[in-house]
C-alpha positions in Angstrom: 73.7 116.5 86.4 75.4 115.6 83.1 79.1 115.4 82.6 80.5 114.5 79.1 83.9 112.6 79.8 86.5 112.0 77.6 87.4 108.0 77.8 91.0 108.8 77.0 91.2 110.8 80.3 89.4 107.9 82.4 92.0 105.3 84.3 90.0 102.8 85.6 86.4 102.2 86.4 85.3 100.8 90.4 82.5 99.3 91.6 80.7 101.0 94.4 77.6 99.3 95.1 75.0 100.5 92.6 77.1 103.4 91.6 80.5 103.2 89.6 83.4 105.6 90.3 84.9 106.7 87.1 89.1 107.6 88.2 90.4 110.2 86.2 94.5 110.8 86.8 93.8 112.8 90.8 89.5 112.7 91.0 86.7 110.1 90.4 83.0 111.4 88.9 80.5 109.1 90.7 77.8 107.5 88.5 74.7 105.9 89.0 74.8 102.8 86.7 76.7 99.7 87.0 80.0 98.0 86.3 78.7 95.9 83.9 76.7 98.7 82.1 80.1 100.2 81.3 81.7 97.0 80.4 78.9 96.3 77.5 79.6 99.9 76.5 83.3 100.7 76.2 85.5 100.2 73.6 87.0 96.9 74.4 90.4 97.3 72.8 91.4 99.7 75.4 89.1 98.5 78.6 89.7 95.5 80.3 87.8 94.1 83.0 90.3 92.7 85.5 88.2 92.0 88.6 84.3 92.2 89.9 85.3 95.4 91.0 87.2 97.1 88.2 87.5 97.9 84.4 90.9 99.2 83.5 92.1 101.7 80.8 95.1 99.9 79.1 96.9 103.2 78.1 97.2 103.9 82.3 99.0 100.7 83.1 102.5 101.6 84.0 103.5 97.9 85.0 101.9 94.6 85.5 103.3 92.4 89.2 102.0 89.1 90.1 98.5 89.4 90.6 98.5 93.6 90.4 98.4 96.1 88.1 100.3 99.3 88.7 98.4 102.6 87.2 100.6 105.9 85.8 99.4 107.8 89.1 100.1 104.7 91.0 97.2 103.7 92.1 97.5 99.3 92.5 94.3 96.9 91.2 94.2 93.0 92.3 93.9 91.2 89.0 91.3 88.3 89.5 91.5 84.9 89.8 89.0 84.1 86.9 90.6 87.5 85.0 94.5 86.7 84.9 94.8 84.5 81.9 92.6 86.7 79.4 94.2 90.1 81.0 97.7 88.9 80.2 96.7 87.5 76.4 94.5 91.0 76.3 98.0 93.2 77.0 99.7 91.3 74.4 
């Protein structure tokens, strides 16, 4: 099945194995591919990959706490260890 998604509507991006869930504000669209075949392929002044598991859409990020980022629909992502120093220079 195709599905033509509009990035603008996507929130983050989640690892699941060999499949990626792409979150839209209430509902994820499962895809077979990987995180990393996403990463090469979005726009990267909008995505950010903050962990392994996830690529964020900067536009969603209501606040930034610590280690956490805080999503419009309130969904929390752990930043990375590795990802913390780029992410912050990245929101700037």
């Amino acid at each position: 099945k195709l599905v033509q998604i509009d990035l603008t509507e996507v929130y983050y991006l989640e690892s699941y194995g060999n499949y990626v869930k792409l979150w839209l504000e209430k509902e994820y669209i499962l895809t077979p591919r990987t995180l990393s075949s996403f990463e090469e392929q979005l726009p990267n002044n909008d995505f950010f990959r903050i962990h392994k598991s996830f690529i964020v859409n900067k536009n969603y990020i209501d606040f930034i706490e610590g280690n956490m980022v805080t999503l419009k629909n309130k969904t929390t992502l752990n930043i990375g260890k590795s990802q913390r120093s780029a992410f912050k220079n990245f929101i700037r």
